[in-house]
N, C-alpha and C positions, 0 to 999 in steps of 0.2 A: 722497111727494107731489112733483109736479115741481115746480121751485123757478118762482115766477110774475114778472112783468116789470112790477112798480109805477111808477108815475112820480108819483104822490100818495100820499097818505094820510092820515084825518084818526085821531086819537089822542081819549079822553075821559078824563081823570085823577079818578076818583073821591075827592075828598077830605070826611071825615064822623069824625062821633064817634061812639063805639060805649057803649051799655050793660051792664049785668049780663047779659042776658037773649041766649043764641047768636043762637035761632032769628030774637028780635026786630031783630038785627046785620042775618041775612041775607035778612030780609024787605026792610029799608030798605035796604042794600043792590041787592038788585032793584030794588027803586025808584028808585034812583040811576041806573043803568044805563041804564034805560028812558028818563029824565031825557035820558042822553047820547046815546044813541043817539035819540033825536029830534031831538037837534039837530044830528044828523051825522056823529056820532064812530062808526068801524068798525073801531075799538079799544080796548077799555076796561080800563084798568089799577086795580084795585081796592087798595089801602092794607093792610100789612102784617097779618098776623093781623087783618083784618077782621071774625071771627064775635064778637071777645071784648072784652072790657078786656085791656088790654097788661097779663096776667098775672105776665110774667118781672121784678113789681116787687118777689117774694118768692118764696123755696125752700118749695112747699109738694106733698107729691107727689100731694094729693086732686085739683091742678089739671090730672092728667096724664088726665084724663078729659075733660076737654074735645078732646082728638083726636081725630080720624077717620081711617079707610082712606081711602087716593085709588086708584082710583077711591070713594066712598063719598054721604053724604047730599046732603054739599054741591056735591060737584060734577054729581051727576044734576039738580040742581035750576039749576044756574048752567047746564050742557048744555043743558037744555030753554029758557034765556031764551037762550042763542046761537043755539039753531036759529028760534027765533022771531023775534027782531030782526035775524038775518043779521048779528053781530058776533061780534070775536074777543076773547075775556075770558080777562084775565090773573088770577088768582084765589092771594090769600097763606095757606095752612093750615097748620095744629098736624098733621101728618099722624103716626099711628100704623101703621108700617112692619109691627112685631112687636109681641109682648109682649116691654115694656120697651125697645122701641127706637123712637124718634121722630125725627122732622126737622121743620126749619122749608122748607117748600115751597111753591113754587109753580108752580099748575096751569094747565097752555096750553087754551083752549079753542077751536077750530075757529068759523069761522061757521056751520057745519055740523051744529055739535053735538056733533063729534067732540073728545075728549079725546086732543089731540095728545102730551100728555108732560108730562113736570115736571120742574124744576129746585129741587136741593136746597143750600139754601143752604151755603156753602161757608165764610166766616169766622164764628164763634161768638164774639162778645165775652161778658166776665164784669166787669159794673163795678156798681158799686153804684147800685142800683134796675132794671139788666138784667144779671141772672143770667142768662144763657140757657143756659148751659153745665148748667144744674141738670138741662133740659129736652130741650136737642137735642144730638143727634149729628150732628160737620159732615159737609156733602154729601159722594156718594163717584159724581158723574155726569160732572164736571168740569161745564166751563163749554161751554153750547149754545146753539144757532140753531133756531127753529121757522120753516117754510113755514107760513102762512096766507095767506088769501083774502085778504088785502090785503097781503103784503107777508112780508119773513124778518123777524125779530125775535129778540131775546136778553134773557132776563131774568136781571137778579140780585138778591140781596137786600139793604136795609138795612145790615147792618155791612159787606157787601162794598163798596159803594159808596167807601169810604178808601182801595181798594187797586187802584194803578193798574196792576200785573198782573191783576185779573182783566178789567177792563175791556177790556184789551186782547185779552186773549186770548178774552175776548166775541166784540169786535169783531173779529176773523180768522177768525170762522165766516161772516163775509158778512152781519152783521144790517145791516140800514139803521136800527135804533135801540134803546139799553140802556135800558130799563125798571126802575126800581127802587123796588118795593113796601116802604114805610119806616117805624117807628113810634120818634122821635126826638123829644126834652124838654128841657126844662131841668126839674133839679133848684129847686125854687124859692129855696134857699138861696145859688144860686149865679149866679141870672140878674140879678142887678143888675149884679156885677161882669163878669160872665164871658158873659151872656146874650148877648151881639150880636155877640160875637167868635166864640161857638160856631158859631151858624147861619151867619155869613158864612164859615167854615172851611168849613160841612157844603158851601155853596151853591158856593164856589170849587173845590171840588174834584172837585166833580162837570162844574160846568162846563172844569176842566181836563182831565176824561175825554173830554171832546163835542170837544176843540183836538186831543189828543193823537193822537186816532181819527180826526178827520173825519166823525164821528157824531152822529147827534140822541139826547139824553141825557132821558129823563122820569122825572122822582120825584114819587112820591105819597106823601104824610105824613097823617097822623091830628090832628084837633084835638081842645082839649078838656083839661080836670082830670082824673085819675084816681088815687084812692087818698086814703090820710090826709092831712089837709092838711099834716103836719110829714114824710109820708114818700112825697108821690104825685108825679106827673110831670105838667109842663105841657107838651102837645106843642102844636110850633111850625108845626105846616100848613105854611105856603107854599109848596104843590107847585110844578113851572115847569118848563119846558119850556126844555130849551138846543138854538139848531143847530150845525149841525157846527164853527162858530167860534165857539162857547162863550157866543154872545148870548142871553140870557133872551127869551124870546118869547112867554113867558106864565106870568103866576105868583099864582097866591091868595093869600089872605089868611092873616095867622096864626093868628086868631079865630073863623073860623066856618067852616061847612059850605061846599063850591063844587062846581063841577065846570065843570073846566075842557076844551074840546073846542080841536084846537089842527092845522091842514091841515099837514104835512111833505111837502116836495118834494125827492125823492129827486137831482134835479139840483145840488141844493146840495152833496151829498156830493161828486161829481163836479168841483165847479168848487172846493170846498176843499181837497180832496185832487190835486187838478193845482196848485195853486196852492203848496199846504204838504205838499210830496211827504214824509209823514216814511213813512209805511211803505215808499214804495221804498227811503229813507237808511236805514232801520233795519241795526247790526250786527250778523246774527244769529248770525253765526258768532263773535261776544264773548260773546254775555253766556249761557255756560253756568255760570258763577257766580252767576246770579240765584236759582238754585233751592238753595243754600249759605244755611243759618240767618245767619250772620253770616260776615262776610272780617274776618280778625285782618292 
């Protein structure tokens, strides 16, 4: 596709809680959509493993049935709401590669209807109540840029979000904005002490990716209890939207359903990065040590 010459764009961050029930996920899910894109969003970034309950709260291998092929159900079905709304849907799946091989991904959809590609999530955490490592195997795509009808774009996933190499390396494919489809909690045992310091880590750091880059950064998170009450997860919503100077410019709630629709002006990029020249200052001919486990 040729690459297109944006100077807006409006974003719709889907953020919801999900039940037992897939199918009933990706019904209201459309729904949502529909939601955004009525009020103008002609990009809609849908919340991490969307079709499910955040399953990776326990090692269980019955649950390795809830994946699909991509192309497969889910995305024929999200295809056909992009070609009808004329938006670009970002879409987070349990994707089943192989027998026995799986990834946590996410699918680019065209306004077109076209199934541009997917990006396979690339860091795996393994912490108590997100095993994921039980589940997926990390990306092997690297880190990419899709042309859409409104714009380049680059997604990553949830645990990448910590790690200010990918970001970057995101952002030197030319996207005007990182996307990061997220499903992030507190343990409820530990949100009294530990609660508000967490999410202000999760929130800073993303917004340190939006400084670093000169990029607009969007997380979408999941609300909502899930699980035993002594072994389930509180996830903490508050999607938001940072510009390229790391300002929050739109962000929900902890507690409930939203959907947030949010205009980026690609001029912004241009007058931060003239201003906070770091990728001209960048030394790239240092830091081939970066890719070094540890320097002793």
């Amino acid at each position: 596709m040729v690459r297109v010459n944006i100077e807006t764009f409006r974003i719709g961050l889907v953020q919801m809680a999900c039940g037992t029930e897939p199918e009933a996920n990706l019904d209201h899910a459309v729904s949502l959509i529909r939601k955004a894109a009525a009020q103008g969003a002609q990009i809609v970034c849908l919340q991490e493993l969307f079709r499910s309950q955040y399953f990776c709260r326990e090692e269980d291998a019955r649950l390795f049935d809830l994946a699909e092929s991509i192309p497969g159900p889910s995305t024929e079905v999200l295809c056909q709401v992009a070609k009808e709304l004329s938006v670009v849907i970002i879409a987070s799946l349990f994707e089943k590669r192989a027998t026995g091989l799986y990834h946590n991904t996410a699918a680019i959809i065209d306004a077109d209807g076209t199934l541009l590609g997917i990006y396979r999530k690339m860091h795996i955490p393994d912490d108590p109540l997100f095993f994921e490592k039980f589940y997926f195997t990390p990306g092997d795509l690297g880190f990419r840029a899709f042309d859409t009808k409104f714009g380049r774009i680059a997604t990553l996933v949830c645990w990448d979000q910590w790690y200010p190499e990918a970001a970057r390396l995101a952002s030197l494919t030319g996207a005007n904005i990182l996307f990061y489809p997220t499903a992030i909690g507190w343990h409820p045992a530990e949100k009294a002490e530990w609660g508000a310091a967490q999410h202000d880590a999760w929130r800073t750091a993303q917004r340190a990716h939006a400084i670093a880059n000169g990029i607009y950064v969007a997380a979408v998170n999941r609300v909502g209890f899930e699980g035993p009450s002594d072994k389930g997860l509180e996830f903490w919503g508050a999607s938001f939207v940072s510009d390229p100077f790391g300002r929050v410019i739109a962000e929900a709630s902890q507690d409930k359903e939203e959907i947030l629709v949010v205009e980026c002006d690609v001029k912004k990029m241009e007058e931060v990065r003239r201003n906070w020249p770091f990728l001209r200052d960048r030394r790239i001919d240092a830091y081939g040590p970066i890719t070094s486990r540890f320097l002793s």
